[in-house]
C-alpha positions as CSV (number, residue, x, y, z in Angstrom):
1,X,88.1,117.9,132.0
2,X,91.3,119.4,131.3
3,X,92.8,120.0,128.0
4,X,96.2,121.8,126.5
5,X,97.1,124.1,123.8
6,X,98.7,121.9,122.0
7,X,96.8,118.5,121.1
8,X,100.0,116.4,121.1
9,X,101.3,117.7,124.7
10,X,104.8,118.2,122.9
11,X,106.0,121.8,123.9
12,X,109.7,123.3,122.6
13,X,112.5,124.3,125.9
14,X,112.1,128.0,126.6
15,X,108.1,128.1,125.1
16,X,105.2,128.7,126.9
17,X,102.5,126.2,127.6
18,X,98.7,126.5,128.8
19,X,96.3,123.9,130.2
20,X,92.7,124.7,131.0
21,X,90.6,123.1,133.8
22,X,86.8,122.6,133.1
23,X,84.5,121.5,136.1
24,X,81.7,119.8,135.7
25,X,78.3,120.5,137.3
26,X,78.7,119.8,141.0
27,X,82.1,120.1,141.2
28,X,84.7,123.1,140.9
29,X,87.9,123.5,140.3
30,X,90.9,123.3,143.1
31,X,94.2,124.2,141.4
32,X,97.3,122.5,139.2
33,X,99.4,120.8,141.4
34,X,102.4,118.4,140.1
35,X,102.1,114.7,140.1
36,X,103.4,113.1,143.3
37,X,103.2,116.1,145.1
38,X,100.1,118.2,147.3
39,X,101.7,121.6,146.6
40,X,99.2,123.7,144.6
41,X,101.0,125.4,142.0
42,X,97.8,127.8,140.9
43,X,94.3,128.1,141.1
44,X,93.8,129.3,137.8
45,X,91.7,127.8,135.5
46,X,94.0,128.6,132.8
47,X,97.4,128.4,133.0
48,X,100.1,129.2,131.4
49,X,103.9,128.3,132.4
50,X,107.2,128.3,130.6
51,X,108.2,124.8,130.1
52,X,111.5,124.0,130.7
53,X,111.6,120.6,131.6
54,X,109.2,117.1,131.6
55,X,106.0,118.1,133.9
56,X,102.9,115.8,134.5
57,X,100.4,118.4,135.7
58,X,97.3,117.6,137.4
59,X,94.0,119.3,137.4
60,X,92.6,119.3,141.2
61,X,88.6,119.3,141.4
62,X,86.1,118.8,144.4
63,X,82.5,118.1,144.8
64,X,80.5,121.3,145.6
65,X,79.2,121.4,149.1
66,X,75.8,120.0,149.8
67,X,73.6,123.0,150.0
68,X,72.2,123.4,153.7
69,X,68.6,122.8,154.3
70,X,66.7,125.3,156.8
């Protein structure tokens, strides 16, 4: 899941935003990346950037890796 500080997503010029990514069980977290692009922008979990322009932000997760047998 991913989630914001602010419920309504609505974030002044010049003020500073933060989105959190939770994985779920089996899966971890990749990074933020923007939409229409493959650029990771960080891996943080939480992150916080200064918003100074309309962003659509996009929490990257995978599957974990299946865990080899011996």
């Amino acid at each position: 899941t991913v989630s914001m500080d602010h419920e309504d997503g609505i974030y002044e010029d010049g003020k500073e935003a933060t989105v959190t990514a939770t994985a779920k069980e089996g899966h971890h977290f990749v990074g933020w990346k923007l939409k229409d692009s493959e650029d990771i922008l960080s891996t943080d979990a939480k992150y916080t950037f200064k918003v100074e322009k309309d962003v659509d932000l996009i929490g990257v997760f995978e599957k974990d890796a299946e865990p080899v047998k011996q």
